[in-house]
Each structure stands twice: as structure tokens, then as C-alpha cells.
N, C-alpha and C positions, 0 to 999 in steps of 0.2 A: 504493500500500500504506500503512494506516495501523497504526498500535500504540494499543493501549486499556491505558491504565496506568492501573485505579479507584483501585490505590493509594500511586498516587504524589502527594506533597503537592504542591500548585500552587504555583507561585513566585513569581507576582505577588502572588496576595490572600489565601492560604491562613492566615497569620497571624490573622486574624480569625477561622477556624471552627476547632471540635475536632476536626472531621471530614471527610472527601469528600464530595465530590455524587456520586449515585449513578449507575451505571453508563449506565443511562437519559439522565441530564440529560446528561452527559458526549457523547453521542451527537446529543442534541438541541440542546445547545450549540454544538456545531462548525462552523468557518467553513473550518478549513483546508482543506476539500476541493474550498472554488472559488477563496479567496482569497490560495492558495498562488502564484497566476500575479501576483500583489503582490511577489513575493521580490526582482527585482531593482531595485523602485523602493525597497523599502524598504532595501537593502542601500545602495544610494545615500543616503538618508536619513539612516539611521546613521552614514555615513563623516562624511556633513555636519557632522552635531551634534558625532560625538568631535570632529573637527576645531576646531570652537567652544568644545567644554571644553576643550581645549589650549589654545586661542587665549587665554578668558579667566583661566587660571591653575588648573582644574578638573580638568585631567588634565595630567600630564606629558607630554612629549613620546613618550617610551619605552611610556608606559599607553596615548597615540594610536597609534601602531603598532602595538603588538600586537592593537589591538582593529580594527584596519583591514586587517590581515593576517590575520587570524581572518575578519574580514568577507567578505574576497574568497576564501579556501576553502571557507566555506560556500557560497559563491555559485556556485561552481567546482565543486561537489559537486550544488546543485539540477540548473545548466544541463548535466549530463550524469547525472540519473536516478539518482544515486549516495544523494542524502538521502533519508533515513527520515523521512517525517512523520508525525505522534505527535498523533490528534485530543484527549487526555485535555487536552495543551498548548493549545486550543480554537482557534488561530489561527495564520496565516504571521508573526506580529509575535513570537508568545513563545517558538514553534517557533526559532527563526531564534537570538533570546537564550539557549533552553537551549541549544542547540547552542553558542554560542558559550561559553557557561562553560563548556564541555569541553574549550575549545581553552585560555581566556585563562583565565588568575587575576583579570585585573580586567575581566573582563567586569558584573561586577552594578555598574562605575562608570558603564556606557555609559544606561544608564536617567535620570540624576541631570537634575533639569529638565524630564524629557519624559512625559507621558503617553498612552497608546495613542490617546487621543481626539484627539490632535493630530499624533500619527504617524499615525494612519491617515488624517488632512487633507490630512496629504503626499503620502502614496503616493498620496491619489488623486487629487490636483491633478495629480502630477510623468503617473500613468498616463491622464488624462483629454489633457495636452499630447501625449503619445507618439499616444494615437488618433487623436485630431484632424490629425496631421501624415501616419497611417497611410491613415486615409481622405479626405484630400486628396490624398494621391497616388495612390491606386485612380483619383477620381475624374478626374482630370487623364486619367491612362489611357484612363477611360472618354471621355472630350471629344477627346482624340487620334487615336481608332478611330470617334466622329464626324464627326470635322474631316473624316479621312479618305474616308468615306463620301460628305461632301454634294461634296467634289472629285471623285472618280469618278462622281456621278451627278449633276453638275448639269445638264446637258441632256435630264435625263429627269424629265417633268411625270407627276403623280397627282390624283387628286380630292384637294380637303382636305374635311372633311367636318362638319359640323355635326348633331346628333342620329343620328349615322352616317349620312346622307344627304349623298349627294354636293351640295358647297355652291359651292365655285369651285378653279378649277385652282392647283397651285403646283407649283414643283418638288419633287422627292425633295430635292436638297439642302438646301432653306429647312425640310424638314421633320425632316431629320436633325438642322442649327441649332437646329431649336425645343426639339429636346431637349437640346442642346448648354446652352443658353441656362438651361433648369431644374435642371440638373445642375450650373452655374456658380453657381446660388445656394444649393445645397447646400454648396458648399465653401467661400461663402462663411460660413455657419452655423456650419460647422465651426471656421474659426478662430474664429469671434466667441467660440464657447465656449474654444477654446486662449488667449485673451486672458484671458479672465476664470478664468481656469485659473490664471495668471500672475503667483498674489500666496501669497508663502510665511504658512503658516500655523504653522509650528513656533515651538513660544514659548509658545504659547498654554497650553499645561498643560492640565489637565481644564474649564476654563473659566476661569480666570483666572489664568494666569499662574504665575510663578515671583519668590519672592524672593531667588533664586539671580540672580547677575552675568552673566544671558545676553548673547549679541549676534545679535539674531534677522538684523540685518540680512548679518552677517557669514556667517549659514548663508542666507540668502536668495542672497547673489553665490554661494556655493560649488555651491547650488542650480538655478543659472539663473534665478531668478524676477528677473527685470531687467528693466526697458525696454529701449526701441532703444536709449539713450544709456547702458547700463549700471548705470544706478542701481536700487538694489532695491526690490521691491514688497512689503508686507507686510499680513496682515489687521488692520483695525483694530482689531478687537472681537474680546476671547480670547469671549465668549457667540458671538458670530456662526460665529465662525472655526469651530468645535466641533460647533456646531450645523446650519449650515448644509447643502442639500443640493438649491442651486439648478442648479449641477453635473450632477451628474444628472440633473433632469429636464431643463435643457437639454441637454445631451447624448443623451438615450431623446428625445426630442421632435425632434432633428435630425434625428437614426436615421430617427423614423419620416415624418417630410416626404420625405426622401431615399426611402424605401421606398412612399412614394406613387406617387412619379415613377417609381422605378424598376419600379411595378409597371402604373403604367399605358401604357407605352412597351411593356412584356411584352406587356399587350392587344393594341395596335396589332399587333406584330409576328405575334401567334399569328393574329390576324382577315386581316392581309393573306398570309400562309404557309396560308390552308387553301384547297383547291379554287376556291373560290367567288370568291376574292381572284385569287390566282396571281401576287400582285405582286412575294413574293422566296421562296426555298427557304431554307429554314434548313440551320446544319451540321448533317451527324451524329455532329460529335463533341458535340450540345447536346440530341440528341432520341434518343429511344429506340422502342422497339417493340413489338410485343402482345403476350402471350403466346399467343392465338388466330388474330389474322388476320393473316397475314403481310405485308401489303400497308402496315399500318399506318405512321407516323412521327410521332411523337407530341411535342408541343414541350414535355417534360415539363418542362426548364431553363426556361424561361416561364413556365409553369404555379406551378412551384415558388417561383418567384421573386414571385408575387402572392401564396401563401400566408407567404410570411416578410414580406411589408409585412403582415402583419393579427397576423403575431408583433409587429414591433416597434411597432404601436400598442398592443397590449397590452403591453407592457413601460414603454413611457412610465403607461401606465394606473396600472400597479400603482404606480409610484414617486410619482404623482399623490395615487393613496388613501395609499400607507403614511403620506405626510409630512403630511397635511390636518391631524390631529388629536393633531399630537405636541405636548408644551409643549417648550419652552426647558430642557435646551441636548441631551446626550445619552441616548438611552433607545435600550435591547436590541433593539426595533423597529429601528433603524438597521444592523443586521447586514446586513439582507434588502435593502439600497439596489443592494449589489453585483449578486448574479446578473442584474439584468432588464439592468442597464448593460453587462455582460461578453458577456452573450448580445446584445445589442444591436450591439456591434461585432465581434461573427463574423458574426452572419448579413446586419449592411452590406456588412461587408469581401466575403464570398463570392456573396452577391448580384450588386454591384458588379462583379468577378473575371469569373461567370461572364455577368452582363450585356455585356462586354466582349468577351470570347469569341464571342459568337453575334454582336454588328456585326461583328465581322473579318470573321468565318467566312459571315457571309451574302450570298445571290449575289441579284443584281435580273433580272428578269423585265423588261425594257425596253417588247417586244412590249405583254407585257396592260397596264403599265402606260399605255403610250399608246392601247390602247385603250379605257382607261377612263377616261380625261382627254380622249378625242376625243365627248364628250358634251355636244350645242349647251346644252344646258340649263344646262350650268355657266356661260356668258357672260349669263344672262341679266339681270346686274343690269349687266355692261360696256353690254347694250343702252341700259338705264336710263338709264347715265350719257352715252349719245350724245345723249338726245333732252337731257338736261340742258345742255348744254353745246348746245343749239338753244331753250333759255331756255326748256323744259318744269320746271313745278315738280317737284321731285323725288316726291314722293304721286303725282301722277296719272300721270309716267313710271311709275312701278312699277305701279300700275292697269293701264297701257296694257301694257305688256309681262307683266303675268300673264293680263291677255286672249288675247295670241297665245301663249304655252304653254299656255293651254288648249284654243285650237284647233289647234293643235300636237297633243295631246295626241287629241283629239278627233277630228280626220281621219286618223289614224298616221303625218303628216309630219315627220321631225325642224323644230326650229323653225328652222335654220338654211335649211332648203329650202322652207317659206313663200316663196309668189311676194311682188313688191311692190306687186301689184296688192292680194291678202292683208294685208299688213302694213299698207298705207299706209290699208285700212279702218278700222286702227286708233287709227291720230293722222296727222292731214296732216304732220308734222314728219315725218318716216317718209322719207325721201327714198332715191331709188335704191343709194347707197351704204352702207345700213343694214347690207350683209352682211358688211361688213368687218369686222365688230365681232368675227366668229367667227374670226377667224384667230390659233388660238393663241399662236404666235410673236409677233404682235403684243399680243397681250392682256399678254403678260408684258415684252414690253418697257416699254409701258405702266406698268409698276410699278414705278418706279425712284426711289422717293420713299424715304427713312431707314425704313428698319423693314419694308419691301415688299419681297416675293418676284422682285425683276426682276433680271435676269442680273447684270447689273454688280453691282449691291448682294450680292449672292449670293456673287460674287466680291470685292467687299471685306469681307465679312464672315469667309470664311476666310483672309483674310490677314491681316487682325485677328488673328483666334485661333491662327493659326499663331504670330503672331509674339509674341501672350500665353503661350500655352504652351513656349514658347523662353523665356521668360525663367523661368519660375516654378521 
């Protein structure tokens, strides 16, 4: 609910007009209706600074309390529904100040040093670290319900596939890792932006500062913007600090890497869940139904999940164009940085969430899977490497074993069942023992090289991650 007061004088800048902005602008002006979910970063922000004008002799002790006690009743009042926000007030930063002069008499000291351009630097640094910590721990989630996965199914082999053609055999669990593995460098992204998140920008004033007795660094520690060792981190440049809004687009840019992955794992899942696949069932707590054919199960939580990666490419987009063509330091066009980023980390967050939900919940199909990994064709480059390792150059091995799937191919004998009277037409190397090469079991032991789908490796690699995600 908001309140439209056209004529109530504004408090920040009104002093310079004879008059209001009209009802219209007032309307077109307002931030509070996204930016009101800023309230508890900025309530934090607030306590900092009074706490700094106490500190350097700017506010009394008594003038700090009360404006700090005032702070956390408003606060107190947002976090259960109870505040009226008032869009005439155009924003969660002056919303939050009127409010507070109805509580404190010395509320209009709490402003003294600070200008919105640089309170709003805060909230969004202090709300860009809170995300970043929010969707690293989704993401973790999601890596734990894979871990889990390639444990339960490491003994059950699938084609991997190149141009969706069946290419060569691997397990289900190497392939659950592989997303484990994509999903790991999303969160590492994430902090990288929580890092650079990690330098207080309060101080700065509307671009340059204050000739008032700040101590930026004293509301930096109250802050958290610290290194490992404690020491505080500060922006260099009040232009920079003000101006900046690298933030953002790293952050909408992580969103939408992370909504790449997560939307092409979605593929994967809805192509091996339909008839033709039968590789796993998805839950039904993740799919829904027709409204005509009742037989239907429709992986719509996949489905949906590919259409929010193509939101948050277009959110990184927009934050791309608005900032291209801005000069130095702040302009009105900066209002609009917020919603693509906000929208950005709900539909990671619930992405992620419900990405999570559908590994639990989904059941493997062992049968089709093994029989769709018992196809000689997928050994055919293991043949390659047999005549290799009989000191055929590798070129004309792969000649010679695309010769026999083609006649393979050509008489309707799997290639595995070519005589070796057949095969050995094809290179005198070709010896009796050529058929070994088809024995699954062995093809994957075979693979037991760092980074290869062979059993052991498969099994040092979730104990790896087990024991990474235990510590995190």
C-alpha cells in the first residue's frame, strides 16, 4: 500500500522549488515500490554512520540512541507489514528518514555527511554480499543433491553424447559431476562478486566527499567491509564510489552464466525423461498435466527453468545498455540498475531451489539406461586406440575402423559381431583378440586417468566433494 501526498513539501530538496512536482512525476518518480526490500540494509547503514557521528564528536551519545532506537522500530515495523510507505517520499532511503523524525527530534542530524548517492553505494554493496552468500548456499545444495546422485548411480553407464549422437559410454555419475563441476564455478563467481562487494563506500558524499570530520574507516569495521585480517576496505574515488555500477553487471552477468547451466542440465533432463529417452522419471511434485489429455506429465519445472535463463540474460542486457552511455558520476538513469538485479536473484534463487528438487526427486531407469550404453558403436574409437597401441598411426586407425562400421552398418551386423575373418580385411593389425575392446566394464576401467570417467576416479571424485562441501 502506498500514500500519494502531491502536497506535501519534500524534505530532502524541496527548499529549492516554490512548488511540487506534479502528481504524474511523483508516480513516475518512485523507487519505493521495488526498493523498499533495501530497508534492512539500509537501516544497518544508518546505525553505522550515527554510530561514526558519535564517535567523531557529531552527535552525542544520547542523539546516537535515540536515532538507533528509532532505527530498529522502524525496522521492526517494515519486517512485520506494519509500515506505510508513502511513494510522494520517492524512495526506501527518505521513506525510512520521514519516518524516523516522527519518532526522534534529532532525527534530520542523522543525514549530516551523507548523501543518498553514497547511501545507496551501501545498501547495495552490504545487499549484493547478503546475495552472493544467499546463492552460494542454494548452490552448495544444489552440488549436494548431485554428489548424491553420481553415488547412487555410479554403476550405471549412459551414452554421452556429442551433437546429440550417441559418442562414447560414461557413467550416470561422471555425468551428474559434470554438472556438479559447472555449478562449482558458478559459486565461485558468486563470491568473486561478494569480494568486490567488500569495500565501504560511505564517505563519499555526492561525489566528493565531506569537509565534515568523518571516519569512513570506523563505519567500514562497524560495517563489515574488512578483510580476512580485519582491516577495513574503502572506495578510493568518492567519482568512482558514486558512480560506479560494475556490481551489477557482475552480478546480472553471474545470474545469467549460472542460468545457462542451469538451463541446459533442464534440456538434458526433459530429452532423457521423455518416451524416447526413458533414462529417469521425473517427480510429480516438479511436472504437471494437461488440461486435455490425461495421460500427459509435462516437465513444466524444466521447461520453466530454460525460460528464466533467457530472463536473466536479458537483465544482465539491460544493465549493459542503461550504463554504456552514462557520463560521470550520478544520473536518474541509475534508478533503473535495481529491478533487472533484484529480479535477477529471485529467479536464480528459485531456479536453483526448484533445480534441486527435481535431482532429489528423480528416479533412474537402470534397464534403458544400459541399454543404451550396450551400443558396439560407442567403442569405436577404444577400437582405434587398440590398433594404436599395435603402432597403427592414429589417421589411418580411425580410417580403418570407420571402414568396418560401415560395413557394420551395411550388412545389419552390430560391429561388435563382425567375424575376424571381416575385420582383419580391414588392417592385418586386427588380431583375434580385437573383440575385447567391446567389453564395457572394461572400456571404463580403462579410464582411470585424472579427469576420466573410470570407476575409481568417479569414486575419488565424490569424496572430494563430499569432503569440500563439509567444510564450506
Amino acid at each position: 500500500m502506498f500514500r500519494v501526498m502531491a502536497k506535501k513539501p519534500q524534505v530532502t530538496w524541496g527548499g529549492r522549488f516554490s512548488g511540487n512536482p506534479s502528481e504524474l512525476m511523483v508516480r513516475f518518480g518512485e523507487s519505493v515500490s521495488f526498493d523498499q526490500r533495501l530497508a534492512p540494509f539500509d537501516v544497518r547503514g544508518s546505525k553505522a554512520h550515527t554510530a561514526m557521528l558519535c564517535h567523531v564528536g557529531l552527535l552525542t551519545a544520547e542523539e546516537r540512541d535515540a536515532i538507533e532506537s528509532g532505527l530498529d522500530a522502524i525496522l521492526q515495523e517494515i519486517e512485520s507489514g506494519a509500515f506505510q510507505w508513502d511513494e510522494s517520499l520517492e524512495d526506501v532511503h527518505m521513506n525510512i528518514e520521514q519516518a524516523l523524525s516522527g519518532k526522534v527530534a534529532v532525527a534530520s542530524k542523522l543525514h549530516t555527511g551523507r548523501s543518498r548517492n553514497d547511501q545507496v553505494a551501501t545498501d547495495m554493496r552490504l545487499f549484493f554480499k547478503s546475495a552472493c552468500a544467499e546463492l552460494d548456499d542454494a548452490i552448495n545444495n544444489l552440488l549436494a543433491a548431485l554428489v548424491e546422485k553420481a553415488d547412487e548411480h555410479g554403476a550405471v553407464t549412459v551414452p554421452g553424447y556429442t551433437h546429440l549422437r550417441r559418442a562414447q559410454p560414461v557413467s550416470l555419475a561422471y555425468q551428474w559431476l559434470a554438472y556438479a563441476e559447472m555449478f562449482s564455478r558458478d559459486g565461485e563467481r558468486f563470491r568473486s562478486v561478494a569480494e568486490h562487494a567488500n569495500f565501504c563506500p560511505l564517505g563519499s558524499g555526492a561525489l566528493a566527499g565531506s569537509t565534515l570530520p568523518l571516519d569512513r574507516e570506523f563505519t567500514a569495521r562497524e560495517l563489515g567491509f574488512v578483510d580476512k585480517e580485519g582491516h577495513p576496505q574503502l572506495t578510493r574515488n568518492s567519482l568512482d564510489a558514486v558512480a560506479d555500477r560494475d556490481l551489477f553487471l557482475e552480478f546480472a552477468t553471474a545470474c545469467a552464466i549460472c542460468g545457462t547451466h542451469f538451463s541446459r542440465m533442464a534440456e538434458d533432463l526433459i530429452l532423457w525423461s521423455t518416451e524416447e529417452f526413458g533414462f529417469l522419471a521425473l517427480p510429480e511434485a516438479f511436472t504437471t498435466g494437461s488440461s486435455l489429455m490425461p495421460q500427459k506429465k509435462n516437465p513444466d519445472s524444466l521447461e520453466l527453468i530454460r525460460g528464466k535463463a533467457a530472463r536473466l540474460q536479458g537483465n544482465a542486457q539491460t544493465l549493459f545498455t542503461l550504463m554504456k552511455g552514462l557520463p560521470m558520476t550520478y544520473n536518474r538513469d541509475l534508478q533503473e540498475d535495481k529491478p533487472p538485479v533484484f529480479d535477477s536473484l529471485d529467479q536464480t534463487m528459485i531456479s536453483l531451489q526448484v533445480l534441486t528438487g527435481v535431482v532429489t526427486g528423480l528416479m533412474v531407469n537402470a534397464t534403458a539406461c544400459k541399454a543404451a550404453s550396450a551400443d558396439p558403436q560407442m567403442l569405436a574409437t577404444d577400437l582405434a586406440d587398440y590398433l594404436v597401441k599395435r603402432n597403427v598411426p592414429f589417421r589411418e586407425a580411425h580410417h580403418v575402423v570407420g571402414k568396418l562400421v560401415a560395413m557394420a552398418e551395411k550388412t545389419g551386423i552390430p560391429l561388435n559381431e563382425l567375424t575376424h575373418a571381416q575385420a582383419s580385411q580391414a588392417h592385418p593389425q586386427i588380431g583375434p583378440d580385437w573383440h575385447k575392446v567391446f567389453h564395457l566394464e572394461t572400456a571404463m576401467k580403462n579410464r582411470e586417468k585424472p579427469g576420466m570417467p573410470g570407476p575409481d576416479q568417479i569414486r575419488q571424485e565424490i569424496a572430494r566433494w563430499r569432503q569440500r562441501l563439509a567444510t564450506e
